[in-house]
DRENDO-1510 file (C-alpha; in Angstrom, 1 decimal, always signed):
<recs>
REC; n; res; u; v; w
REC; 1; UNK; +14.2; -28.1; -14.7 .
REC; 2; UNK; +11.5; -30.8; -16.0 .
REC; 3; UNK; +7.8; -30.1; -15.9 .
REC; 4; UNK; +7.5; -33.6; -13.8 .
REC; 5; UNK; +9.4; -31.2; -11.3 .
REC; 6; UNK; +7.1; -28.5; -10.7 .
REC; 7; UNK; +4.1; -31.3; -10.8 .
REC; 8; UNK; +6.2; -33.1; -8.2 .
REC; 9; UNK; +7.0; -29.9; -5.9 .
REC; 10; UNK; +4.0; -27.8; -6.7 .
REC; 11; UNK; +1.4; -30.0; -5.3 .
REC; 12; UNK; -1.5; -27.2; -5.4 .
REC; 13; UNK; -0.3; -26.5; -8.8 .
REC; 14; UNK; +0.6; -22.8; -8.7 .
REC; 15; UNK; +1.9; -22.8; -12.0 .
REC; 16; UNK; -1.0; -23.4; -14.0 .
REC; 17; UNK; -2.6; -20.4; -12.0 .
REC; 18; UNK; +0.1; -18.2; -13.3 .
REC; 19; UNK; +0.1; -19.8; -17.3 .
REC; 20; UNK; -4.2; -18.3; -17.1 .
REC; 21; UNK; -3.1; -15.0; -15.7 .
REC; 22; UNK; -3.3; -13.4; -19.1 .
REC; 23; UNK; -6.7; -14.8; -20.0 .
REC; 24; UNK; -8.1; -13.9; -16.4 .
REC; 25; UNK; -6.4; -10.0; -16.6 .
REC; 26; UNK; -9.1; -10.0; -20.1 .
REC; 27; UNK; -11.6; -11.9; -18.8 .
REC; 28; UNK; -12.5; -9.4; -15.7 .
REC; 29; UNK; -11.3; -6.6; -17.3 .
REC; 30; UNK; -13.9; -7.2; -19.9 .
REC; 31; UNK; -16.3; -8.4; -17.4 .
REC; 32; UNK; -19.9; -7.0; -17.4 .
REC; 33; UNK; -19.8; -4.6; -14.1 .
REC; 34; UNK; -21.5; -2.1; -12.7 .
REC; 35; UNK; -19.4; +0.8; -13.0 .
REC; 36; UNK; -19.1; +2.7; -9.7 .
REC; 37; UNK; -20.8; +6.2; -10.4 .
REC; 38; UNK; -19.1; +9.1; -7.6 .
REC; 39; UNK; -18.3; +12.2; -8.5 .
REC; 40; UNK; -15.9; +14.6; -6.9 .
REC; 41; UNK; -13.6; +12.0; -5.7 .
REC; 42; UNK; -9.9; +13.5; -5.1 .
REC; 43; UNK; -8.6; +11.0; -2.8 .
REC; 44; UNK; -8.2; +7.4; -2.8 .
REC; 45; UNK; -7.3; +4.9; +0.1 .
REC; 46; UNK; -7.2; +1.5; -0.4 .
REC; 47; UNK; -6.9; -1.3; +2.5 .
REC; 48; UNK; -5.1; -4.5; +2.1 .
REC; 49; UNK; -2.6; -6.8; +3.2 .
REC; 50; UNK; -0.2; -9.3; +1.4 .
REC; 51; UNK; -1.3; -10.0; -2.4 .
REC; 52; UNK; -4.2; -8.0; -1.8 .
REC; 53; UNK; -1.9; -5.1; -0.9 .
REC; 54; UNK; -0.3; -5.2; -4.0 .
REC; 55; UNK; -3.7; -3.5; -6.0 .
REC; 56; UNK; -3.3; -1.0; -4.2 .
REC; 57; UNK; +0.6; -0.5; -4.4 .
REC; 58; UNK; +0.1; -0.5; -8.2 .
REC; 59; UNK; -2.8; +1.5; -8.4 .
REC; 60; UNK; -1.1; +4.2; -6.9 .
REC; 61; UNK; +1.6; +4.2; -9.1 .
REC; 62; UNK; -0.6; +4.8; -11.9 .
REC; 63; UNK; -2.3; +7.6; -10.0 .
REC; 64; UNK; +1.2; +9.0; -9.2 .
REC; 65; UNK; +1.2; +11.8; -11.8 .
REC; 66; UNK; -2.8; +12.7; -11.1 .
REC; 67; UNK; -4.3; +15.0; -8.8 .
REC; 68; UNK; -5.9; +12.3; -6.9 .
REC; 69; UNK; -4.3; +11.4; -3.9 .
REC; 70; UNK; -3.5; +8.2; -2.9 .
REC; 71; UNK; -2.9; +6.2; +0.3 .
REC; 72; UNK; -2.0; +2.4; +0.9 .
REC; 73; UNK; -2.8; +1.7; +3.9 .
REC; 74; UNK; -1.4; -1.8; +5.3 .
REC; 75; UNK; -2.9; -2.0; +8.5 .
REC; 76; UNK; -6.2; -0.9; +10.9 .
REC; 77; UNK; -6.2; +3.0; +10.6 .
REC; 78; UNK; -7.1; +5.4; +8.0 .
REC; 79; UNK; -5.4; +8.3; +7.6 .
REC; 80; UNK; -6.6; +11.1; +8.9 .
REC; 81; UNK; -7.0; +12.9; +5.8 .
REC; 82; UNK; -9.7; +10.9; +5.0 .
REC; 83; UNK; -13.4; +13.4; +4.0 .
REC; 84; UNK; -16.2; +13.4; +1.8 .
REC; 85; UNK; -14.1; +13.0; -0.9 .
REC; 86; UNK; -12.3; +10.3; +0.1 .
REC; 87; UNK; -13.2; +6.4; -1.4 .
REC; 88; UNK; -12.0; +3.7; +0.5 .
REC; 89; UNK; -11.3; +0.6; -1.4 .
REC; 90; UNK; -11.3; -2.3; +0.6 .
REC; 91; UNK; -9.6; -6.0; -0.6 .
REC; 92; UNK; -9.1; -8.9; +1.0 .
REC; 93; UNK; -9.3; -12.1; -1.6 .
REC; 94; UNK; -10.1; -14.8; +1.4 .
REC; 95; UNK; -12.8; -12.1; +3.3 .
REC; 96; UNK; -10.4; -12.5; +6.2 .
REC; 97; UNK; -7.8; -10.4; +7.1 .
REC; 98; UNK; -8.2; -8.9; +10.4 .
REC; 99; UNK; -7.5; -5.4; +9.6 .
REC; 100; UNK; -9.2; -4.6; +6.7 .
REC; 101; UNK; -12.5; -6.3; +8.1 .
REC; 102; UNK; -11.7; -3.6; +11.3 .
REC; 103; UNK; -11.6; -0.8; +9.0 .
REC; 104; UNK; -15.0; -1.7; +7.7 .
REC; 105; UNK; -16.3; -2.5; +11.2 .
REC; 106; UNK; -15.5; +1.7; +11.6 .
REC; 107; UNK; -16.8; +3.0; +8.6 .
REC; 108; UNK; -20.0; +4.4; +10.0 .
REC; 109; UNK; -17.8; +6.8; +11.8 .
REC; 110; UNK; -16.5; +8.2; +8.4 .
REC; 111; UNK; -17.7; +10.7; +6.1 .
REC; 112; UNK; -15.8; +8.5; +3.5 .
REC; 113; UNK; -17.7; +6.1; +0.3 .
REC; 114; UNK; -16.6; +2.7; +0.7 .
REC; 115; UNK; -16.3; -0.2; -2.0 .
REC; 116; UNK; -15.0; -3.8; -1.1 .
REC; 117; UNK; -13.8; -6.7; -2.8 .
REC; 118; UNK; -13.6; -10.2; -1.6 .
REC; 119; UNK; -14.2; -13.8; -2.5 .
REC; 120; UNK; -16.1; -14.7; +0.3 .
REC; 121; UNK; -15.6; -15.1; +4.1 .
REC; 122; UNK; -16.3; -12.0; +6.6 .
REC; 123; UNK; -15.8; -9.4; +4.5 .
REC; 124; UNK; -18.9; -9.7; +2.4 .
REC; 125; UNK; -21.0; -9.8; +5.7 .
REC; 126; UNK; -19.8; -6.7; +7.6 .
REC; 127; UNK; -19.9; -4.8; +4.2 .
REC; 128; UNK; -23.8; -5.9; +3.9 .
REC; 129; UNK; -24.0; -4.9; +7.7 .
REC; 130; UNK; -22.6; -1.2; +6.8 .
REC; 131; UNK; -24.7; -0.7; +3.3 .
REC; 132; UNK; -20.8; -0.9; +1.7 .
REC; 133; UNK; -21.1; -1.9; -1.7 .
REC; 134; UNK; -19.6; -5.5; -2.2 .
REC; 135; UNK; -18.0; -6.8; -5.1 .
REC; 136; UNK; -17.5; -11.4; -4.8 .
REC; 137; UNK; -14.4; -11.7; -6.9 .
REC; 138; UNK; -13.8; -15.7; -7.1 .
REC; 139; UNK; -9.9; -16.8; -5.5 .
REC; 140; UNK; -7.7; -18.5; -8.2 .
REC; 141; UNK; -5.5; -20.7; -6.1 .
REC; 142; UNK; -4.5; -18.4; -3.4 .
REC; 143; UNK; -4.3; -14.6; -2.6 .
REC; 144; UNK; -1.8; -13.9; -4.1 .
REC; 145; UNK; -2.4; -15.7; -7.7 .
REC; 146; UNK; -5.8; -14.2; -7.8 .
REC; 147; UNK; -3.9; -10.5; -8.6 .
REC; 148; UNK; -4.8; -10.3; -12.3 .
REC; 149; UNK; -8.6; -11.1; -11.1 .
REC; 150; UNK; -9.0; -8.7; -8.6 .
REC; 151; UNK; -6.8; -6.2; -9.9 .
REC; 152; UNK; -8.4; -5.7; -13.0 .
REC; 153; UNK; -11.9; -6.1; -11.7 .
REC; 154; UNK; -11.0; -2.9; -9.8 .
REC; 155; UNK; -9.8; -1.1; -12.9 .
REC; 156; UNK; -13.2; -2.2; -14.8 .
REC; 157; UNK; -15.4; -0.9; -12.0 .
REC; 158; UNK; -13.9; +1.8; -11.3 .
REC; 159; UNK; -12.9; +3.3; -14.7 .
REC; 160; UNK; -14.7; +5.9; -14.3 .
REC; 161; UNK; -12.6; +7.2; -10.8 .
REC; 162; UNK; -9.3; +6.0; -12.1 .
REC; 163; UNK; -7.6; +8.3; -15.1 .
REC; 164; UNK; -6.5; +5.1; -16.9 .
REC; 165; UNK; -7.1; +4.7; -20.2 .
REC; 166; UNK; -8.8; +1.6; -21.9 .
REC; 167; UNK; -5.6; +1.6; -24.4 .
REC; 168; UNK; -3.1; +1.5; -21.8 .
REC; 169; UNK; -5.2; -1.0; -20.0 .
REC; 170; UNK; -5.7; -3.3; -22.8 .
REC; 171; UNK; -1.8; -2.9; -23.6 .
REC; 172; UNK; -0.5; -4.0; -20.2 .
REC; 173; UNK; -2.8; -7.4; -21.1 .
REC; 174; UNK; -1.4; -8.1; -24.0 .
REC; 175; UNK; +2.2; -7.8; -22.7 .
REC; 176; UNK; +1.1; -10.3; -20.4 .
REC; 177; UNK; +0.0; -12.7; -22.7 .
REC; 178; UNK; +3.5; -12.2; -24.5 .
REC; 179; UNK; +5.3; -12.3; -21.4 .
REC; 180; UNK; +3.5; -15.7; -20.6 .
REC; 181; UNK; +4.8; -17.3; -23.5 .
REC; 182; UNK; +8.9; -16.9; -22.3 .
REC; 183; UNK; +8.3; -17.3; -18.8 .
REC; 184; UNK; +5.1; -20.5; -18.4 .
REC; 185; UNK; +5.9; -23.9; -17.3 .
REC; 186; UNK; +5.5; -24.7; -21.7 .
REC; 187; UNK; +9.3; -23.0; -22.2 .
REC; 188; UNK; +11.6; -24.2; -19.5 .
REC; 189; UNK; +15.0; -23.5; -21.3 .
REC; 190; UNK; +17.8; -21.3; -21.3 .
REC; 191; UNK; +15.6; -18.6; -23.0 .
REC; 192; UNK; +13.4; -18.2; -19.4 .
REC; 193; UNK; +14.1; -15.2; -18.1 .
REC; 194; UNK; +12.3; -16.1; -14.9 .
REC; 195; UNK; +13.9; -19.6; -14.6 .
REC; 196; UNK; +17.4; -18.1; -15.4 .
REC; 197; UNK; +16.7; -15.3; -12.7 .
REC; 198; UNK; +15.4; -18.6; -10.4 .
REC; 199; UNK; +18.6; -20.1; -10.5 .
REC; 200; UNK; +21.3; -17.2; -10.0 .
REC; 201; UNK; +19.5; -16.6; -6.5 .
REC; 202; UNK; +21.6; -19.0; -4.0 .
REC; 203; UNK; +21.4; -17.1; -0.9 .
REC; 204; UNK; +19.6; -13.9; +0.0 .
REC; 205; UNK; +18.2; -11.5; -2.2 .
REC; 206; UNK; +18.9; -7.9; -2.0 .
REC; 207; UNK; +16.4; -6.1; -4.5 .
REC; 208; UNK; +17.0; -2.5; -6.0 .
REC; 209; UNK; +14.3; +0.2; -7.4 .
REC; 210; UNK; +13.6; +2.8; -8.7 .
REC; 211; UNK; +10.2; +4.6; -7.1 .
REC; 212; UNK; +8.0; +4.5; -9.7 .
REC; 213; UNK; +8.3; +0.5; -9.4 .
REC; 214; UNK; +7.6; +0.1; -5.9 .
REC; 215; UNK; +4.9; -1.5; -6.3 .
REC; 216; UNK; +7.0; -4.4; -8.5 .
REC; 217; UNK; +9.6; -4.4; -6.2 .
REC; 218; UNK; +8.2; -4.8; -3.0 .
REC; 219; UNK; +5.7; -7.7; -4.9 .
REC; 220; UNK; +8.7; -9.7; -6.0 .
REC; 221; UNK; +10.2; -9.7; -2.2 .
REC; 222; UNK; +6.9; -10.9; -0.8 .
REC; 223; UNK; +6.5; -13.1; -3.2 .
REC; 224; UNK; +9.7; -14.8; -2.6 .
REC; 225; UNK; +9.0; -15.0; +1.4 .
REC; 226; UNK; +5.9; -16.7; +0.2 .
REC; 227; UNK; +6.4; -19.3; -2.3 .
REC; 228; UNK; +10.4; -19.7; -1.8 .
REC; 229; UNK; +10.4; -19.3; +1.7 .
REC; 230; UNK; +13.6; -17.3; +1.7 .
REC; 231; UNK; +14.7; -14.0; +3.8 .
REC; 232; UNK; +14.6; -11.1; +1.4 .
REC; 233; UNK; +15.3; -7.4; +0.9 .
REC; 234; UNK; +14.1; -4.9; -0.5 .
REC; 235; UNK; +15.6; -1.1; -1.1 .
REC; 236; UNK; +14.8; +1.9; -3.0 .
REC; 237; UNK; +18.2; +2.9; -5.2 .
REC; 238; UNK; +18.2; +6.8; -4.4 .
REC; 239; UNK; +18.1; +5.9; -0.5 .
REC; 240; UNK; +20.5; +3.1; -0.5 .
REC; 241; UNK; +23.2; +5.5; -2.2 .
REC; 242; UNK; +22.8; +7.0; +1.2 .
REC; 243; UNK; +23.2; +4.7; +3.6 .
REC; 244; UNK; +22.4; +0.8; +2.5 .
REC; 245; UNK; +25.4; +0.9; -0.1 .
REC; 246; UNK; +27.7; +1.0; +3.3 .
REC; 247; UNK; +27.0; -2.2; +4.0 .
REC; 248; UNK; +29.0; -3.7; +1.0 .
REC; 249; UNK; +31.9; -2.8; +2.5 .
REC; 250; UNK; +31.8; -6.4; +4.3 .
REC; 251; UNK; +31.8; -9.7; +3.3 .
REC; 252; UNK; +28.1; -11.1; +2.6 .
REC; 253; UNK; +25.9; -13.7; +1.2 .
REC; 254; UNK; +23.5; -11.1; +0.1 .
REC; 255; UNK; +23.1; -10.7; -3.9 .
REC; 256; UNK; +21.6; -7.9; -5.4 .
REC; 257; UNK; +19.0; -7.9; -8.2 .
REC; 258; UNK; +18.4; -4.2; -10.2 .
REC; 259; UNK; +14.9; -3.6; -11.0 .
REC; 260; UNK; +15.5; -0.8; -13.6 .
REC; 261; UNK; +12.4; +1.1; -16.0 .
REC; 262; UNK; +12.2; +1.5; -19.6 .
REC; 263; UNK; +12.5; +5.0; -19.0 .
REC; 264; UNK; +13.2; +5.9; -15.6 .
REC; 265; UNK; +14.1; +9.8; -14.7 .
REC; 266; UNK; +17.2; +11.2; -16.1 .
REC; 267; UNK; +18.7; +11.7; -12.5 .
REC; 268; UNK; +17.6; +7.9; -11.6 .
REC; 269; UNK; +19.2; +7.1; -14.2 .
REC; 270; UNK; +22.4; +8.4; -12.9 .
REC; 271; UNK; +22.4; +6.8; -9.8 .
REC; 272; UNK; +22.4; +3.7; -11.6 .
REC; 273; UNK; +24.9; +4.0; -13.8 .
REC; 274; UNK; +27.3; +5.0; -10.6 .
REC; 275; UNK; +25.3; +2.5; -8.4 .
REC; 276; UNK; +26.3; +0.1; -11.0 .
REC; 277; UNK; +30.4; +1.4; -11.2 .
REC; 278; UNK; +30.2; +0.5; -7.1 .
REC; 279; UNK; +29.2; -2.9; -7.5 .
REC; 280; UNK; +31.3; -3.6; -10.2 .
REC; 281; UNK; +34.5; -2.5; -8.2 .
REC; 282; UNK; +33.8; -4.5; -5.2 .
REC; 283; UNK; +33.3; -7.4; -7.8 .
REC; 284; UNK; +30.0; -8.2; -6.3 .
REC; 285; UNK; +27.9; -9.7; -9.0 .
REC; 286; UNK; +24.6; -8.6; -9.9 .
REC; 287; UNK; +21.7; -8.9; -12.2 .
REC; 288; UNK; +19.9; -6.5; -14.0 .
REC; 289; UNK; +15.7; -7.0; -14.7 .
REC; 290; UNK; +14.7; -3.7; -16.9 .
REC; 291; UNK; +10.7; -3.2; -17.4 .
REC; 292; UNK; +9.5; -3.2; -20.7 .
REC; 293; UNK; +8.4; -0.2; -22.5 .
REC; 294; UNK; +5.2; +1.1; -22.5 .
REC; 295; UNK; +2.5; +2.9; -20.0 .
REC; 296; UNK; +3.0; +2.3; -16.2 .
REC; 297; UNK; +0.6; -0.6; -15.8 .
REC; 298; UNK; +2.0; -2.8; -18.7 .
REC; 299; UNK; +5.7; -2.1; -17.1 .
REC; 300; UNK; +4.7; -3.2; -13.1 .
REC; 301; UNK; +2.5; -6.3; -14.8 .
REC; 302; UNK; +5.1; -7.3; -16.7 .
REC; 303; UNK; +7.4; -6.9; -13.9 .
REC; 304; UNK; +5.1; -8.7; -11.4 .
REC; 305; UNK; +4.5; -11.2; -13.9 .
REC; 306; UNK; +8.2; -12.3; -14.6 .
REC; 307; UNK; +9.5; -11.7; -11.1 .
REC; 308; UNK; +6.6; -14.0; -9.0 .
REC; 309; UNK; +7.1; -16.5; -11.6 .
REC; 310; UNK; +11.0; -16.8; -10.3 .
REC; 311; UNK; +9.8; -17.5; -7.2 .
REC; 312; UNK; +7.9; -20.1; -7.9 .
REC; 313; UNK; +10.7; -21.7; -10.2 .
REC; 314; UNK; +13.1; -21.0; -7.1 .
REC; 315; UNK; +10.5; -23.1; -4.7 .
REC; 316; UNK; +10.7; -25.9; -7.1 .
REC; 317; UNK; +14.6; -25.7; -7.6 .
REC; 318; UNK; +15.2; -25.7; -3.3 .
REC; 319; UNK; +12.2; -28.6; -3.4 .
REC; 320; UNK; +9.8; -26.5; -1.9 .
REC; 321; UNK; +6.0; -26.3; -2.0 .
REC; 322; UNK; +5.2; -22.6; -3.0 .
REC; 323; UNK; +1.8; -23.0; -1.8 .
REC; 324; UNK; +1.7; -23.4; +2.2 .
REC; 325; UNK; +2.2; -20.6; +3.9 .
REC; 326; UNK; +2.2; -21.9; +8.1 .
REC; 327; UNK; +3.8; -19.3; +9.8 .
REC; 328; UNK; +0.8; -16.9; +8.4 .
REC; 329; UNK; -1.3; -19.0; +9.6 .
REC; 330; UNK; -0.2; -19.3; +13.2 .
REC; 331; UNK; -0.5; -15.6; +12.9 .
REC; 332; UNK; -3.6; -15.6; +12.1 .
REC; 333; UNK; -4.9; -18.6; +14.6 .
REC; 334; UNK; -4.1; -16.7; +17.3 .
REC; 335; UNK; -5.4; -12.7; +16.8 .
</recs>
């Protein structure tokens, strides 16, 4: 793959989007912000769809070992659990989405805080309307290329809610900016692990993890709906070994990838190692992607990072736009 390829198939230029990722992780993280001041919070719920989803997919990983709860919801409801104590963050990059803007429309009849983040549309209006405190977060491309912005705008504003330190934070940003230098449009050889990953995937992708990467896992999968335009799957490892594994007793086109961690539980571990022994004897090929090592954040980001960047490279490989995204759009025309 040439550069004049992506420039060819990537009309809105996606790609440069992802090369700045690094530089806009630092650049909001570091940004001057109000911090949000709450005290007593012990429950966090945070509302989004798509890329904006994602936040809060990660974010609850990191809150995993904590005593603050967490909940992502991915539709119109809040859970019922929801008090006082609860803060509901609320993102939607384009200030559109139809069901987080209907759990704003509600908050009055909550006892819970509420914080949004948007880059404009609806969303900053009804928050103004309800006294919600609203953040304007700029878009970078699309939705889901502005993660890094938004993402780490919520860590800076709410640093002191979130039990994350600034070390770990600043550690996941610098394994982006080394990540960016294998995977960016500047090193298209052999050496790319995201354009080697690219170009094993010929038919659908089956994708394996463990649960403390969720949150890269089920990115990577909606990523390549999105930007590669191809049918996907997506299967935690423990429950598979109990009922998805069957269906490899048939022929398929399906091809599994292995999400695997640094330093995934002992038992998990296990699973893979046998998971792995399965595969082998049914002589179904498979690729491995491990997590590098270091604190939660720095191993989803530089999942995330790596994995969407395949997708991209697989869009340009099929001579597709990763950008345009129609059949979302019907969707949306019509609710």
């Amino acid at each position: 793959m040439e550069i004049s390829d992506i420039q060819r198939y990537d009309s809105k230029k996606m790609y440069e989007a992802y090369d700045n990722w690094p530089k806009l992780a630092k650049e909001y993280y570091e940004k001057d912000f109000s911090k949000l001041e709450i005290d007593g919070i012990d429950h966090i719920v945070f509302a989004g769809m798509g890329g904006s989803g994602t936040i809060g997919d990660i974010i609850s990983s990191i809150l995993s070992k904590t005593n603050i709860h967490v909940n992502v919801v991915k539709g119109y409801l809040l859970p019922k659990t929801v008090d006082s104590n609860t803060l509901v963050v609320a993102t939607s990059v384009s200030g559109k989405t139809d069901e987080v803007l209907s759990i704003l429309k509600n908050s009055k009849n909550s006892k819970a805080k509420f914080i949004s983040f948007s880059s404009n549309g609806d969303l900053e209006k009804i928050s103004i309307e309800n006294n919600i405190e609203y953040i304007k977060i700029p878009q970078t491309h699309s939705p889901r290329a502005s993660l890094p912005s938004f993402l780490y705008s919520v860590l800076n504003i709410l640093g002191n809610i979130i039990p994350i330190k600034k070390n770990d934070v600043m550690e996941s940003i610098s394994k982006l900016e080394q990540t960016q230098k294998l995977i960016s449009s500047s090193n298209l050889n052999e050496e790319n692990p995201s354009l080697s990953l690219a170009n094993w995937i010929k038919n659908i992708p089956i994708i394996y993890y463990p649960g403390g990467l969720q949150a890269a896992a089920i990115r990577f999968k909606s990523s390549l709906q999105e930007n590669a335009k191809i049918h996907t799957i997506a299967e935690d490892v423990i429950e598979a070994c109990h009922n998805g594994i069957v269906a490899w007793e048939t022929k398929t086109n399906v091809q599994p990838i292995l999400i695997q961690g640094y330093d995934d539980y002992i038992k998990t571990k296990e699973r893979w190692k046998i998971f792995k022994e399965f595969l082998q004897s049914k002589r179904i090929d498979f690729k491995e992607i491990n997590s590098e090592d270091g604190n939660i954040l720095s191993k989803i980001m530089y999942l995330i990072y790596l994995l969407d960047y395949t997708t991209i490279y697989h869009a340009v490989g099929s001579k597709i736009d990763p950008t345009p995204v129609k059949p979302i759009e019907f969707i949306k025309n019509r609710i």
